[in-house]
C-alpha positions as CSV (number, residue, x, y, z in Angstrom):
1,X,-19.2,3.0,8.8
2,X,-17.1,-0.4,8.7
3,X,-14.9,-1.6,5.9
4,X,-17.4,-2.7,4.4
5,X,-19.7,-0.6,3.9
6,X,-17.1,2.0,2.6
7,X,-17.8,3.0,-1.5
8,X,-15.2,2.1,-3.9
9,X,-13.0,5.2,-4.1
10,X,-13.2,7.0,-7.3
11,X,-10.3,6.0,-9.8
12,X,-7.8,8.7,-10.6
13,X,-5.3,11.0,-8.7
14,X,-6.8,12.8,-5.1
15,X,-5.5,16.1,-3.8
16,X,-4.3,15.8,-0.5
17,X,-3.5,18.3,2.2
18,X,-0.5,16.6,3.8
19,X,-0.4,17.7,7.6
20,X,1.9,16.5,10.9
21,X,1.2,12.8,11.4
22,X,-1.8,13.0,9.2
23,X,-3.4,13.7,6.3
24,X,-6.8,15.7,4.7
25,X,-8.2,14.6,1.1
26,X,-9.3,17.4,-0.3
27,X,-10.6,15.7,-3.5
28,X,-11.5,12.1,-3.4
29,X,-9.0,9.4,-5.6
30,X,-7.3,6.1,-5.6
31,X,-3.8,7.4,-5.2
32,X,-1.6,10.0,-5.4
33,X,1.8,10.6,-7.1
34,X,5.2,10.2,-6.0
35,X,7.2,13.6,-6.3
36,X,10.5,12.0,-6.9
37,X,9.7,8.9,-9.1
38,X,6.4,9.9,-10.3
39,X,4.8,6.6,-9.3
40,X,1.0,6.6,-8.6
41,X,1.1,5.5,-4.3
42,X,-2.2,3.8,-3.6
43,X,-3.9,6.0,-0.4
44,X,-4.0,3.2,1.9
45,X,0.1,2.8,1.3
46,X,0.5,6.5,2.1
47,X,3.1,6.5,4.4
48,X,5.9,9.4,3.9
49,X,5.3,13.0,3.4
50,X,6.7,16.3,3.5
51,X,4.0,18.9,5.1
52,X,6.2,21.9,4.5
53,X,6.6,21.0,0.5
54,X,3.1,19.3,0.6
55,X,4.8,16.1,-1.6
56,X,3.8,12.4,-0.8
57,X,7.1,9.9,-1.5
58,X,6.7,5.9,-2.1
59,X,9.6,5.3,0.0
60,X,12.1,6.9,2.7
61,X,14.4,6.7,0.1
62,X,13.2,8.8,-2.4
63,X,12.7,11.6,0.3
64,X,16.2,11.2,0.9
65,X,16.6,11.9,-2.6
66,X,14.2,14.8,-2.3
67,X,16.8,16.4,0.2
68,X,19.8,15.5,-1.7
69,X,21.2,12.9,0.9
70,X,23.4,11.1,-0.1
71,X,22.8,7.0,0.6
72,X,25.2,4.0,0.3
């Protein structure tokens, strides 16, 4: 299947299984939620995860919150 021939994904939050390098949906959706900020993160822009806590994060930074590292 090519781009486009791909169906709209459903709106609303999916589940995902977060996993090394990669990721699983377990329930079809157009985003997921930032466990820091809370912020939906459209699936496509999925980029940083945690597989041990199984949390997506919108940006390095708020992982680095997530671990309590302190930035500059």
């Amino acid at each position: 299947m090519n781009r486009f021939e791909r169906r709209p994904l459903p709106a609303g939050e999916a589940q995902i299984e977060f996993l090394d390098g990669d990721f699983r949906v377990l329930r079809p959706g157009s985003f997921v939620r930032c466990a820091v900020t809370g912020e939906p993160i459209a699936i496509e822009d999925l980029r940083y995860w945690d597989v041990d806590r199984q949390e997506a994060y919108s940006t390095p930074q708020a992982k680095l919150k997530r671990l309590g590292v302190n930035q500059p």
